[in-house]
N, C-alpha and C positions, 0 to 999 in steps of 0.2 A: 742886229749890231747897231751902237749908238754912234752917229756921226762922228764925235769925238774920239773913236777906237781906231787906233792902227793897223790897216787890211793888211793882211801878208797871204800870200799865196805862194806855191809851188810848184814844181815840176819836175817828173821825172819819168827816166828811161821807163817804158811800158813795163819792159823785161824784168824791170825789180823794182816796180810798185807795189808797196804795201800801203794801205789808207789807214790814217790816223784822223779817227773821228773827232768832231769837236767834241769839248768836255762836258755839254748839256747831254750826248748819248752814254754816258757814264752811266748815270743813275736813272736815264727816262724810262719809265714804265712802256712807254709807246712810239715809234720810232715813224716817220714817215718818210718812206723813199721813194721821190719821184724821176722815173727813167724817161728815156727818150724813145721809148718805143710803141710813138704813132701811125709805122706805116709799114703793112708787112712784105720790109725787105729787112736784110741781115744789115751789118756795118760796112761803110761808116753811115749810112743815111740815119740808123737806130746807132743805140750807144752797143757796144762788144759784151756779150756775154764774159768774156776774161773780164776787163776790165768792172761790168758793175758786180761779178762774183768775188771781186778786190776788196770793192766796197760793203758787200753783206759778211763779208767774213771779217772786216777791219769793226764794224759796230759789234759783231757776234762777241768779237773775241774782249771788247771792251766791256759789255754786258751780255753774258747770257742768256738773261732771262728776259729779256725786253720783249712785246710783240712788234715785231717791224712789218708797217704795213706800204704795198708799192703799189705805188699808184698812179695810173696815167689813164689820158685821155685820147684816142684814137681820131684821125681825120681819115679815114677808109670805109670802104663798107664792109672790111674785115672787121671781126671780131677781137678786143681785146687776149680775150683767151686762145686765141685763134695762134693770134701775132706771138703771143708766149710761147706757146708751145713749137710752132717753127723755129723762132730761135734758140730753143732750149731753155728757156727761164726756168721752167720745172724743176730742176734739175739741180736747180743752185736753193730752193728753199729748202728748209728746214720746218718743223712740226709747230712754229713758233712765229711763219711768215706766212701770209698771203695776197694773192692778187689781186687791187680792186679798181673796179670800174669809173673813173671819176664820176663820168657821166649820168650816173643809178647812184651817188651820195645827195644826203641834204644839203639843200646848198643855204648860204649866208650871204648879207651884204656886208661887203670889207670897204669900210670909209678909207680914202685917197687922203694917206697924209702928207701930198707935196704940198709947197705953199702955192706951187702951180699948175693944179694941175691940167692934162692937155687936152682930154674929154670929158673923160671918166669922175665925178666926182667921189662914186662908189662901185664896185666891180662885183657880182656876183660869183663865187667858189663853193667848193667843199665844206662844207661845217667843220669838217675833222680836222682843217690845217690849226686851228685852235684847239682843236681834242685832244691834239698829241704832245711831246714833250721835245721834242727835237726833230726836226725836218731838215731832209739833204735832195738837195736838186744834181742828178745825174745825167748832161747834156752830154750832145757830140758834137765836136765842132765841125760847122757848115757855112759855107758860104755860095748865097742865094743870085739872083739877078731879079731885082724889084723895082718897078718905075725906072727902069735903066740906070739902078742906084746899086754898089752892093750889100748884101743884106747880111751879119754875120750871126748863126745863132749858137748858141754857147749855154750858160747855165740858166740865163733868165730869160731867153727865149725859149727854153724846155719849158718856162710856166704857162705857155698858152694852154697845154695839153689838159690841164686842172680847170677850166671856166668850160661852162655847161655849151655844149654846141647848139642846143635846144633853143639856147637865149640868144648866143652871139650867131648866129649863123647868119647865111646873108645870101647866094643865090644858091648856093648848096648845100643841103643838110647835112651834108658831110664835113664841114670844115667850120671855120670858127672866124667868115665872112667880115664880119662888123668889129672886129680887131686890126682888119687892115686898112680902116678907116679913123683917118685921113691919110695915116702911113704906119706901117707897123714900128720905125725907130718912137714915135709918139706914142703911141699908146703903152710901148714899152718902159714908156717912165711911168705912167699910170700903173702896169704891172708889178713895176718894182716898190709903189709908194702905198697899194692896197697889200700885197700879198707876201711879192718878194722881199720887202725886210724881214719878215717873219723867219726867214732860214738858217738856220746856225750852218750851214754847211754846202759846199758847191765842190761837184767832181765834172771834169770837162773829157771825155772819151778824144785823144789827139792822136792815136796811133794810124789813125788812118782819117785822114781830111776829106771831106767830100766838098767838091766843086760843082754847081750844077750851071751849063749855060744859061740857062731863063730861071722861071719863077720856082720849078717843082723841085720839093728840098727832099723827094726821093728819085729822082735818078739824075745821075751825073758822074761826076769823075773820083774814083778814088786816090787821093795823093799820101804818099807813105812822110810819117811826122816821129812817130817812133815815142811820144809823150804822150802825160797822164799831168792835167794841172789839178790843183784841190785848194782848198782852205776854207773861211769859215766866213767868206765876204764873196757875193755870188760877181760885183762890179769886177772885186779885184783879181777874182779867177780868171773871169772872162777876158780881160783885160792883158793878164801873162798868156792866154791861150794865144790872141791875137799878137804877141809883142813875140812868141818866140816862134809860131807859127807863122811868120812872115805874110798877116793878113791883114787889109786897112780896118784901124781901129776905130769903131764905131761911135760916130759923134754923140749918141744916147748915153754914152757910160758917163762921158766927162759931165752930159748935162747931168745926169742923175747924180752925179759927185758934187758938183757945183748946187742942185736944193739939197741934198744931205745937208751941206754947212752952212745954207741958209737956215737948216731946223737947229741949229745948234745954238 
C-alpha cells in the first residue's frame, strides 16, 4: 500500500465475521497466508482455528482456483506440522492449500525501504513473499512484558515468524534472538519497511486477548474481546485492534506512519 492511500480497517463481533479479501486475492494465481501459529498451544497465544477458517473460506469463496499457501515459522522445538495438526489446521484445507515450513524456503534479501532505517538495512525472508500475488498476515492479539515496556503484537509482529531462525537466532536456536536486538518496537519498523509493505491484507484473531506477565508470548492470561479486525493496511489494523481493545498503542505504528509520509 502507497503512503498516499487511506487505511481503513474494521471490526467486528467474532460471532458474525465473514472476511472480505482484499481485491489483489480476486484474480491471484497464488495466495500467501501467514498465521500465528508458532507455538504449540491453542488460542489466544496462536490465532483460532474459527477465526483463520473465516479467512480461508473468505479468499476461497473470492477465487477458487487460486493455490493458497500458509506459511509460518515456528519458535518451538515443536514441529510445524506438529502444531497444525493439534490445532486442527488440517481440517480447514482444501486439495488447493498447503502447509509450509518457512524455515525449509529459499530465502532472499528484502532491501529496507525506510528513509531510516533502525539496523537492518536488508532483512533476509522467504523468496515466495514475491512469488505470489497476494499476501495476508493472520495475527493474534497479544500483549507481552519486554524490558519492563509492553509489547503489543498484532499483524506485523506475526511477521517475525517468516525470517529464517537459522540466521537471526541468537542464544537459542529456537527463536529468532537477533530481532530483539536493540528492541523488538525497532526492528519492527525495519520489518514493516523490508517485507511488511508487501501485504495487501491484515486479519488480527481479538476474540480472546492474551496477557502474559513477562516476556513469553505463550502462556499467560486469556482476556475475552469478542472481535476480529481486518483490512488491507497491516499499521491500520493493528492499530483499531489496540484502539478498541483497550490496549496501549504502540509507539512503532505512529513511527512507521510518520516514514511512510516521509516516502511520499
Amino acid at each position: 500500500m502507497s503512503a498516499s492511500t487511506v487505511a481503513i480497517a474494521h471490526a467486528m463481533d467474532t460471532h458474525s465475521f465473514v472476511y472480505t479479501p482484499p481485491s489483489a486475492a480476486q484474480h491471484a494465481r497464488r495466495i500467501l497466508v501467514k498465521p500465528n501459529l508458532g507455538y504449540p498451544v491453542g488460542p489466544p497465544a496462536t490465532v483460532s482455528m474459527t477465526v483463520l477458517g473465516k479467512v480461508l473460506q473468505g479468499l476461497r469463496a473470492v477465487n477458487p482456483t487460486a493455490e493458497i499457501l500458509i506459511v509460518e515459522g515456528v519458535c518451538s522445538a515443536v514441529s510445524l506440522p506438529k502444531i497444525a495438526e493439534r490445532n486442527g489446521l488440517y481440517a480447514l484445507l482444501d486439495d488447493k492449500m498447503q502447509l509450509l515450513d518457512a524455515d525449509e524456503l529459499p530465502l532472499k534479501e528484502y532491501l529496507n525501504r525506510s528513509p531510516q532505517p533502525a539496523r537492518f538495512k536488508a532483512m533476509l525472508a522467504p523468496a515466495l513473499l514475491e512469488e505470489v500475488d497476494c499476501r495476508i498476515s493472520v495475527g493474534a492479539l497479544k500483549r507481552t512484558i519486554l524490558k519492563d515496556e509492553p509489547l503489543i503484537s498484532a499483524s506485523l509482529k506475526n511477521l517475525y515468524g517468516l525470517f529464517p531462525r537459522a540466521h537471526y537466532k541468537a542464544r537459542s536456536a529456537k527463536s529468532r534472538g537477533q530481532l530483539h536486538r536493540p528492541s523488538v518496537p525497532l526492528v519492527l519498523q525495519d520489518v514493516y519497511f523490508t517485507i511488511g509493505h508487501l501485504f495487501e491484507g491484515a486479519v488480527v484473531d481479538g476474540d480472546r486477548k492474551f496477557h502474559s506477565v513477562d516476556w513469553q508470548p505463550d502462556r499467560g492470561q486469556s482476556v475475552a474481546l469478542g472481535k476480529v479486525f481486518w483490512g488491507e493496511d497491516l499499521v491500520a489494523v493493528d492499530r483499531l485492534a489496540c484502539e478498541v481493545g483497550s490496549e496501549p498503542l504502540p509507539a512503532y505504528l505512529d513511527k512507521i506512519e510518520h516514514l511512510r509520509q516521509a516516502l511520499m
